[in-house]
C-alpha positions as CSV (number, residue, x, y, z in Angstrom):
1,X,-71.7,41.5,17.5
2,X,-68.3,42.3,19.0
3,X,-66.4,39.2,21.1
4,X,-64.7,39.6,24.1
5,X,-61.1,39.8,23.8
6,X,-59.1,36.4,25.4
7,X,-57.1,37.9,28.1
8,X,-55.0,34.7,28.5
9,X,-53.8,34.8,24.8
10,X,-50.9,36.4,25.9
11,X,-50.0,34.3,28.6
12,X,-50.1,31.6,25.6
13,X,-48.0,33.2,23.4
14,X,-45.5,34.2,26.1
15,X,-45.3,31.1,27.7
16,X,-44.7,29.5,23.9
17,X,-42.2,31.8,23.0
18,X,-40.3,30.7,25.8
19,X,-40.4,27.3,25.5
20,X,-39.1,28.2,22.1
21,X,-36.0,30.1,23.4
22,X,-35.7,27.0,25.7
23,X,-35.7,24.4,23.0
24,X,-33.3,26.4,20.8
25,X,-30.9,26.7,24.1
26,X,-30.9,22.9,24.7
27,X,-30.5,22.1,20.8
28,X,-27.9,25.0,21.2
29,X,-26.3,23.1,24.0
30,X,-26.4,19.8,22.1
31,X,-25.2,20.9,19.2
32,X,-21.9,22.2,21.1
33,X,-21.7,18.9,23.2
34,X,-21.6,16.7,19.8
35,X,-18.9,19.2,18.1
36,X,-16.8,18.7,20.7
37,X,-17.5,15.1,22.1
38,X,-15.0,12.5,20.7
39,X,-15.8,10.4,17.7
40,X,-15.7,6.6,18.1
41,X,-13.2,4.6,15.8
42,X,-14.9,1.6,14.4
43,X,-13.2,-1.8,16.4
44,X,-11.4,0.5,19.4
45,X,-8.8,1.3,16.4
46,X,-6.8,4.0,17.8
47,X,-6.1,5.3,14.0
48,X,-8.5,5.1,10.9
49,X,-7.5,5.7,7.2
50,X,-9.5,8.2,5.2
51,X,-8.7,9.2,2.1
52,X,-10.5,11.8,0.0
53,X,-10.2,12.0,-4.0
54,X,-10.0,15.0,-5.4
55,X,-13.3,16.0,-6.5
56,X,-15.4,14.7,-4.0
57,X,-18.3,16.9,-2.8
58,X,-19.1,17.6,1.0
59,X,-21.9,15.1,1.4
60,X,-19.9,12.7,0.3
61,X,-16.7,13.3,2.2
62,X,-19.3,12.8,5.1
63,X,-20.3,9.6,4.1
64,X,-16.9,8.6,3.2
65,X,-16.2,9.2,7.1
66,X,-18.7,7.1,8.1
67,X,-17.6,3.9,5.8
68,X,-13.9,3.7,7.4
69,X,-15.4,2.9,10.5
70,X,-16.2,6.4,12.3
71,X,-19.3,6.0,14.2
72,X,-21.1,9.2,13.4
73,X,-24.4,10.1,11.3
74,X,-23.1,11.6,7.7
75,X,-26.5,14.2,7.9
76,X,-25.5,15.4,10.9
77,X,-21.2,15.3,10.0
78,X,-22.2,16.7,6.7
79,X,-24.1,19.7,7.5
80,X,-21.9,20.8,10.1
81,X,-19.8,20.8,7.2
82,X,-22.0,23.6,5.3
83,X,-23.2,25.6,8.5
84,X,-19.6,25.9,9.3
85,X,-18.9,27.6,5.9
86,X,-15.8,25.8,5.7
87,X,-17.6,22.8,3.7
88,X,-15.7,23.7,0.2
89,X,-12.4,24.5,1.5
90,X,-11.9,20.4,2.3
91,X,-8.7,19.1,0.6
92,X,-8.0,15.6,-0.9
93,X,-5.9,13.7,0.6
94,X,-4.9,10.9,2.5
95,X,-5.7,11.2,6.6
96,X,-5.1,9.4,10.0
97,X,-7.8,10.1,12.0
98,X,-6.9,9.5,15.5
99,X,-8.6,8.4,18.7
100,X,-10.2,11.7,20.0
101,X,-11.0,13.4,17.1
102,X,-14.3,15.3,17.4
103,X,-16.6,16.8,14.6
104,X,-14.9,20.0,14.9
105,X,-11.3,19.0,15.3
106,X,-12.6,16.8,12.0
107,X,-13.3,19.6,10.0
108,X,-10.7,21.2,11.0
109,X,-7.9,18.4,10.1
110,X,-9.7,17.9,6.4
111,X,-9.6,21.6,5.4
112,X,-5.9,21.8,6.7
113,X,-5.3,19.1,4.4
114,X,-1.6,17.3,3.7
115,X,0.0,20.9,4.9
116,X,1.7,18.9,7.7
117,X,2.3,15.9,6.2
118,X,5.4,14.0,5.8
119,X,7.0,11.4,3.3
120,X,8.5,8.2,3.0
121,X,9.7,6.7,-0.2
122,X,9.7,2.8,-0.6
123,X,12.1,1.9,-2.8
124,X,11.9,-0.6,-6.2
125,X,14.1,-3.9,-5.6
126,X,13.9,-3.5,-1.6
127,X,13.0,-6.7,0.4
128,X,10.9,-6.6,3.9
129,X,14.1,-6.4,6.5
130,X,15.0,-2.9,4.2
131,X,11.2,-1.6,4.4
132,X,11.3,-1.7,8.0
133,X,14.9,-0.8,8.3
134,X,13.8,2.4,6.6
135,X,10.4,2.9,8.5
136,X,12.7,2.6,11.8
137,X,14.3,5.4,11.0
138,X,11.4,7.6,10.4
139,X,11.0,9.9,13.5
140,X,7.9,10.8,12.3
141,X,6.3,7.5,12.6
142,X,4.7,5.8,15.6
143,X,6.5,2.4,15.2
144,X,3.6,-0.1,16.3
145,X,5.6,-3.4,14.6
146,X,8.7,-2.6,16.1
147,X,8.5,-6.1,18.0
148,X,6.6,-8.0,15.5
149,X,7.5,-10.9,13.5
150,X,6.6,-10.4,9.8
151,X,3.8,-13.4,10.3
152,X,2.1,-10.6,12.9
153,X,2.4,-8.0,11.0
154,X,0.5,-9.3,8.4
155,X,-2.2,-11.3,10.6
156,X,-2.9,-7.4,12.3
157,X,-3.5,-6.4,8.4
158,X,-6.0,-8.9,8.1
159,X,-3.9,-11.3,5.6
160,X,-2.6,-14.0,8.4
161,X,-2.0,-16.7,6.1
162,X,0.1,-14.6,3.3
163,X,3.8,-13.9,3.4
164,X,4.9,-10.5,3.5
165,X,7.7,-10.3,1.3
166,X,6.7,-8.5,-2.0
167,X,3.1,-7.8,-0.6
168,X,3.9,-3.7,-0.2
169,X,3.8,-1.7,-3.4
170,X,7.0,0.4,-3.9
171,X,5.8,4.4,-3.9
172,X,6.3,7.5,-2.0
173,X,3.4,8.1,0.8
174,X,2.6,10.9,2.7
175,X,1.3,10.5,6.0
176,X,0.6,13.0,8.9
177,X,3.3,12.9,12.0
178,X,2.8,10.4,14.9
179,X,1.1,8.0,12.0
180,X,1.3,4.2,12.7
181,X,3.4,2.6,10.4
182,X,1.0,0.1,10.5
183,X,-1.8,2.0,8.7
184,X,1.2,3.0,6.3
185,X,2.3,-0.4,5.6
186,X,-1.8,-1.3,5.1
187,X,-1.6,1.5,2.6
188,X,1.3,0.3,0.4
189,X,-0.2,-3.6,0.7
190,X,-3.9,-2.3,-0.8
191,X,-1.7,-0.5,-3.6
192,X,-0.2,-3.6,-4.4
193,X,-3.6,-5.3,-4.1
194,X,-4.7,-2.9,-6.9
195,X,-1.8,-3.3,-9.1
196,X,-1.7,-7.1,-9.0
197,X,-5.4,-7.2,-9.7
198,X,-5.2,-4.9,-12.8
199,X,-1.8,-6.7,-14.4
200,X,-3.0,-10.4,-13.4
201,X,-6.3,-9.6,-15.5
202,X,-4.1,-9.6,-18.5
203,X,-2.4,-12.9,-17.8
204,X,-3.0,-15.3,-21.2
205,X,-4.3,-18.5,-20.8
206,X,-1.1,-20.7,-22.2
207,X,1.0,-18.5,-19.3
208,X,2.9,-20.9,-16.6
209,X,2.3,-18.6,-14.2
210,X,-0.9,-19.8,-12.2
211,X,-1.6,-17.0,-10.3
212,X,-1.3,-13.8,-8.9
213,X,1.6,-14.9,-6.3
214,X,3.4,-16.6,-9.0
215,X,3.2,-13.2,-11.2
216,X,4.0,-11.1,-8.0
217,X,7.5,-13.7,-7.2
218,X,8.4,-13.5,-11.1
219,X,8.2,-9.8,-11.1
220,X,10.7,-9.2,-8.0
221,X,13.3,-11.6,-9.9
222,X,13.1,-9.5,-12.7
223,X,13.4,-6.6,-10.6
224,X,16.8,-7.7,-9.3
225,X,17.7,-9.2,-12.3
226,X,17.6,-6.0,-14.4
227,X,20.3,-3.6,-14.5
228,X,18.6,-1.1,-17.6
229,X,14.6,-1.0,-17.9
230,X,15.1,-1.5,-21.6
231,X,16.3,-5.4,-20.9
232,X,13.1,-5.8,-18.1
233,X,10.9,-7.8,-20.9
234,X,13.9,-9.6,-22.2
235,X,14.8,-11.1,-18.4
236,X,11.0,-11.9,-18.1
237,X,10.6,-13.6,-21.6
238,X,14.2,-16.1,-20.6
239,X,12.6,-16.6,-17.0
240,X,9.1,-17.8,-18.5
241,X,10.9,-19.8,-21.1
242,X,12.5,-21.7,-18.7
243,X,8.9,-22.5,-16.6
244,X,7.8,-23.5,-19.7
245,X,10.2,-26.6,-20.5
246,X,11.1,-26.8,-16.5
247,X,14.6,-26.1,-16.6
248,X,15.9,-24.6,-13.7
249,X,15.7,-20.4,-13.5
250,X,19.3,-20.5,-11.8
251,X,19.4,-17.1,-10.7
252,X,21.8,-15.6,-8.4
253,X,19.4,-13.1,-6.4
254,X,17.0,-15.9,-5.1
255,X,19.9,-17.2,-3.7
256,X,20.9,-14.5,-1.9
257,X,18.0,-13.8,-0.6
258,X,17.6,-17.3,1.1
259,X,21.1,-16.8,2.4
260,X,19.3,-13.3,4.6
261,X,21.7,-11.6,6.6
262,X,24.6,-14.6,6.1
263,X,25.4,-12.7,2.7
264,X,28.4,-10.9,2.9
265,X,28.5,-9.2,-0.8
266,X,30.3,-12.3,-2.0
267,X,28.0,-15.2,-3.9
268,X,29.6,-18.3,-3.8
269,X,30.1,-21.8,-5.8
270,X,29.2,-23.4,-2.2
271,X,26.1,-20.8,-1.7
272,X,25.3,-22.3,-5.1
273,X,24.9,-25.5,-4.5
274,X,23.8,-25.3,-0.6
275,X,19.7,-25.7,-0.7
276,X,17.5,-23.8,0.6
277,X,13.7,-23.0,-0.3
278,X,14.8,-20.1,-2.4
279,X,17.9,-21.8,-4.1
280,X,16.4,-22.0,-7.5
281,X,19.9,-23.7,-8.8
282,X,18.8,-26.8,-6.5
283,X,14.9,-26.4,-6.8
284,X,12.6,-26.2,-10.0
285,X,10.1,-23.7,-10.5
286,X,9.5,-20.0,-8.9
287,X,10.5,-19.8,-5.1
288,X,7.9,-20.1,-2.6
289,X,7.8,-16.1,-2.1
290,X,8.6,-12.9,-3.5
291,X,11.9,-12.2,-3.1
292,X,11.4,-7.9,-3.4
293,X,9.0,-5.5,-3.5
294,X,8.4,-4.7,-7.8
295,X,7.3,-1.9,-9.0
296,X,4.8,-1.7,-12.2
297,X,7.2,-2.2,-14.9
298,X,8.1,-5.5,-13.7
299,X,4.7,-6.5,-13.2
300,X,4.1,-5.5,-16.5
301,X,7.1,-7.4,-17.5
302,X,6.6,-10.9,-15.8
303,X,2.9,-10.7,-17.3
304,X,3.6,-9.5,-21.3
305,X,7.2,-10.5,-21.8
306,X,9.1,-10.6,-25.1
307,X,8.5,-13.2,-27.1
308,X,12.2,-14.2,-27.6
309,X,13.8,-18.1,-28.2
310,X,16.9,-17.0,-25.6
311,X,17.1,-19.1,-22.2
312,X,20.2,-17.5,-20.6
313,X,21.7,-14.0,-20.6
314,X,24.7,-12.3,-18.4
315,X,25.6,-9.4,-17.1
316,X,27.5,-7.4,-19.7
317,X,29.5,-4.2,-16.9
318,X,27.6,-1.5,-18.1
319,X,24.2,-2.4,-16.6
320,X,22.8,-4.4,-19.7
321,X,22.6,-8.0,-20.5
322,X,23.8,-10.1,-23.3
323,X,20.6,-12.9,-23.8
324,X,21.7,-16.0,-25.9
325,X,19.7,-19.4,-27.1
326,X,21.9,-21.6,-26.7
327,X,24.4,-22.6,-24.1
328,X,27.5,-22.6,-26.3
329,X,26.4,-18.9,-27.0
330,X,26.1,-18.6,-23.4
331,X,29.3,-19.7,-22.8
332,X,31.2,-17.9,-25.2
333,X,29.1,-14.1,-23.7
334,X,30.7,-15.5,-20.0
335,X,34.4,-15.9,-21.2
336,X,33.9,-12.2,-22.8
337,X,32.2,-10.1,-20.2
338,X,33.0,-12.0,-16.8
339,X,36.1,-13.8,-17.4
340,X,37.4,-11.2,-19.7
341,X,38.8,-13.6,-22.6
């Protein structure tokens, strides 16, 4: 027995395969509206940080996004990544993603990569007032702490009760143009954050240094106290001798430093014996802050420095230091390579 044919089965179909076409159009739609619709920055930040290591695979660059603070799904940010084809050509690097960035303006910033990114060098031995000075002068950089106090500066990085000075690890950075130096300076304080954490974990138990901020001041004495890298341990072993009896450290470049912008290139016998917080000729012990930003090798210093009797040394003229035990010794190095005798 035959059966009728349905003469309104292809009405159905029809009228399926358009509702098809018109899904596809609306996702279609969608899809362009979310590719182009600006992502939001996690707190009304008008920069994020991203930084990609090399190696790191699409998915997770996606999800990376997502953890600095960018409110977007990772599914959806990653496979626009691998429908746009351009999912493999994403360089490592280190990003400011600004306010208005959409998924494909995104994409399009992280497969660029550093091409038009700039540099700024922070130097070994510089204090705060230079870092700025030399972020100032960056055209490149949006100065947001132009008018803030150092107290501000560090209360907008989240660290409101800790003194700048020392807290930014000397390196170069590169960073895109109109970047806040801001988000730069938050860069160089995690770096130091990282350094101190791995050289403090190495502190011995019968150190006097009693934590990370005491190793972090020691190691930016013995950055200005050392003229050639080869004497760095030697200036760190006479500076932790001295914490270890409490005798005074006596040492010329916290004293500048508490002097500021009243030093004229010429220390003293009054600068010497006028006190201040950072004069360690009138105070005992380690200043109350860093007195420079120190690079590695001084942390390394401060934290395994030579074991060595000497408790004084002096500049010899050619960069290096002659370390003595005794005072008489002391004395004697003073007459021959300051006073000339």
């Amino acid at each position: 027995m035959m059966l009728a044919p349905l003469h309104g089965g292809g009405r159905v179909v029809k009228r399926l395969f358009k509702l098809i076409v018109v899904l596809a159009l609306a996702a279609a739609g969608a899809g362009y509206v979310w590719l182009n619709q600006p992502l939001v920055l996690g707190k009304g930040g008008a920069t994020v940080e991203l930084e990609i290591e090399p190696g790191t695979s699409p998915r997770a660059v996606a999800q990376a996004v997502r953890a600095v603070g960018i409110e977007v799904n990772p599914d959806l940010l990653y496979w626009w990544f691998r429908l746009s084809g351009q999912d493999r050509k994403i360089r490592a690097g280190n990003y400011e993603i600004p306010a208005g960035t959409s998924p494909r303006s995104l994409l399009a910033r992280l497969v660029r990569g550093e091409d038009s990114q700039r540099v700024l060098t922070i130097v070994e031995g510089w204090n705060l007032r230079q870092m700025r000075a030399a972020m100032a002068r960056e055209e490149h950089l949006r100065h947001d702490t132009a008018a803030m106090t150092p107290e501000e500066i560090m209360a907008a990085l989240g660290r409101p009760d800790m003194p700048a000075e020392g807290r930014f690890f000397p390196d170069t950075y590169a960073f895109s143009k109109g970047s806040s130096d801001l988000a730069l300076m938050r860069r160089a304080m995690l770096a130091m954050d990282k350094r101190l954490e791995a050289v403090w974990s190495l502190n011995p138990s019968d150190s006097p240094l009693k934590s990370p901020q005491d190793l972090l001041t020691l190691a930016s004495i013995v950055e200005k106290e050392t003229g050639k890298a080869e004497d760095r341990a030697m200036v760190a072993g006479v500076f932790i001798n001295r914490l270890r009896i409490g005798m005074l450290l006596q040492t010329d470049p916290t004293v500048i430093y508490g002097l500021g912008e009243k030093f004229d290139g010429n220390l003293r016998k009054r600068d010497l014996q006028t006190d201040t917080p950072w004069n360690t000729y009138t105070r005992a012990g380690l200043p109350p802050t860093p007195i420079a930003m120190p690079g590695k090798a001084s942390l390394m210093a401060a934290i395994q420095p030579e074991n060595t009797k000497a408790l004084y040394f002096v500049a010899k003229g050619d960069g290096s230091s002659h370390f003595s035990q005794s005072l008489d010794e002391h004395n004697r190095a003073v007459n021959t390579y300051i006073r000339g005798k």
